[in-house]
C-alpha positions in Angstrom: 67.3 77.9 55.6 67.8 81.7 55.0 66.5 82.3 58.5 68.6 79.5 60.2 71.9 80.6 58.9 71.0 84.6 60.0 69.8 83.4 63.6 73.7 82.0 63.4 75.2 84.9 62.0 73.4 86.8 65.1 74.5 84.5 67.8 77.9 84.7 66.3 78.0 88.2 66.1 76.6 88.9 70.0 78.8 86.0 71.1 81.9 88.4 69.2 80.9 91.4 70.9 80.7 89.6 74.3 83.9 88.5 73.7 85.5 92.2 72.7 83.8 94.0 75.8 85.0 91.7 77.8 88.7 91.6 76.6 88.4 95.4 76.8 87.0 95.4 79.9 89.9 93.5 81.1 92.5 95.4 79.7 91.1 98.4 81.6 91.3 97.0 84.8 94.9 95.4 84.2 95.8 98.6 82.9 94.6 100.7 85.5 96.3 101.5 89.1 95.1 100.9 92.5 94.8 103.7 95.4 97.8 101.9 96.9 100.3 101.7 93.6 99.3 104.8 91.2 102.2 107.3 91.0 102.2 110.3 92.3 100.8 112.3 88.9 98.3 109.5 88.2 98.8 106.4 85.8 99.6 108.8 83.1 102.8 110.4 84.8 103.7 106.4 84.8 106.0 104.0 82.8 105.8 105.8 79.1 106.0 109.4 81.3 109.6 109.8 80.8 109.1 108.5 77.0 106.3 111.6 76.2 109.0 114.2 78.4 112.7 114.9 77.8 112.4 117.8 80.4 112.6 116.1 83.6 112.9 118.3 86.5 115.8 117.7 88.5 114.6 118.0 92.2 116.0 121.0 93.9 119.2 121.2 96.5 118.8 121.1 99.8 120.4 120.1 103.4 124.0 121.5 105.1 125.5 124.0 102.4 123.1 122.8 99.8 124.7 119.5 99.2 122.3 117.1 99.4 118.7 116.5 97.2 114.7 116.9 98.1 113.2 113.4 98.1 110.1 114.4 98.7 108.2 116.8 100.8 110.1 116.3 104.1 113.0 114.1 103.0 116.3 115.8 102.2 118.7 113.0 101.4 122.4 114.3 100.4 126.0 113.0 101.9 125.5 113.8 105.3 122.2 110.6 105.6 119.1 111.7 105.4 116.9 114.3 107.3 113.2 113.6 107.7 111.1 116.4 109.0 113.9 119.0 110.3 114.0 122.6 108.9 116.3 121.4 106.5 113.5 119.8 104.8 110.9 123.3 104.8 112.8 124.1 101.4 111.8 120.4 100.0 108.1 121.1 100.9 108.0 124.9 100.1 109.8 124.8 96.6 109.8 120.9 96.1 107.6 120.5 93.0 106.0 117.4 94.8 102.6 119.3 94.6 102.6 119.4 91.1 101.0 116.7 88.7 104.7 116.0 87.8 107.2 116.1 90.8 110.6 116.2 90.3 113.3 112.7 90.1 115.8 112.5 92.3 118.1 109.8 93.0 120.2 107.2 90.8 118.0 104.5 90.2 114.9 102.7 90.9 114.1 100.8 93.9 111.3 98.6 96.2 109.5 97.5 92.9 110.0 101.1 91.2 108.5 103.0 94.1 111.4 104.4 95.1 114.9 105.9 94.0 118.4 105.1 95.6 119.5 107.6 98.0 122.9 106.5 99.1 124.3 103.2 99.5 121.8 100.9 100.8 118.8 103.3 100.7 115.8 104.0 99.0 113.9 106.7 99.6 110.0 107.2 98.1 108.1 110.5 98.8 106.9 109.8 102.2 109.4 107.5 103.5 113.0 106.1 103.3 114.4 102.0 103.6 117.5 99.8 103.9 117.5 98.6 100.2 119.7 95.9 98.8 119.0 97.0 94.9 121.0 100.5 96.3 124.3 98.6 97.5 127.2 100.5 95.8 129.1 96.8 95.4 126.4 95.4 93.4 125.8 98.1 91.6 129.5 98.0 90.4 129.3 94.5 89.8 126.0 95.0 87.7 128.0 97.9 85.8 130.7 95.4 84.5 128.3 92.6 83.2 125.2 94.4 81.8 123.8 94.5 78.6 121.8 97.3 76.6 118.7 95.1 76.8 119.7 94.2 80.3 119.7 97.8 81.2 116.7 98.6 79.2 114.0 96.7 81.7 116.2 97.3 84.4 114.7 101.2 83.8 111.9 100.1 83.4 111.2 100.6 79.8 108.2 98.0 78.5 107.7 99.6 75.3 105.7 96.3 73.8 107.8 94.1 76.0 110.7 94.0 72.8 113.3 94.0 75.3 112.1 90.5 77.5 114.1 87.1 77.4 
């Protein structure tokens, strides 16, 4: 009987730890970024990056009499549209900070699933490329201004700190 009930106690046990590796398992790979979505910085530069840093680096000036902001190595984005590759941009890529582990944010909000940051209206530019985006229209923006609430504004940044903030 003695021998019976441990031969249980063992199956449960292995069947328990089965079940843990596996869960943990999972939760690394769920957790983890692909090659195509990591950004720049790696996973850990990520969501809870801006949580961990209150010194985020503004990205530096750049364009026609300084007016406009680097977007990424060769993208200078500013009132004038945006320039992609001109020697405008040499300062972006020379003094940028889009080598480092950390680049700099620029921009006014999130866009294309959080790959990107609005440039102007209707734009959203990433690192290495800029797009006509709805999310960056200055009318909906103002609309969204008028009818949003803290928690409302909360996910729209992004923030998932243990999903307290989900409807």
């Amino acid at each position: 009987m003695g021998s019976q009930k441990n031969s249980s106690t063992s199956s449960f046990l292995k069947t328990l730890y089965r079940f843990m590796f596996i869960m943990f398992l999972g939760d690394i790979l769920a957790s983890g970024c692909l090659i195509t979505n990591c950004p720049r910085g790696g996973k850990r530069s990520g969501k809870f990056a801006l949580l961990e840093k209150s010194n985020i680096k503004q990205c530096i000036a750049c364009g026609p009499g300084g007016t406009g902001q680097c977007f990424g190595p060769s993208i200078c984005c500013g009132p004038f549209g945006c320039l992609m590759g001109t020697p405008e941009t040499i300062k972006c890529h020379r003094d940028g900070f889009f080598h480092e582990k950390d680049p700099c944010i620029a921009g006014s909000a999130n866009c294309r699933k959080n790959t990107g940051r609005c440039t102007m209206d209707g734009i959203c530019c990433s690192q290495d490329a800029c797009h006509i985006d709805k999310q960056c229209s200055l009318d909906e923006k103002k609309v969204l201004a008028e009818n949003i609430s803290p928690i409302e504004l909360m996910n729209m940044l992004g923030y998932t700190g243990d999903n307290v903030f989900e409807k």
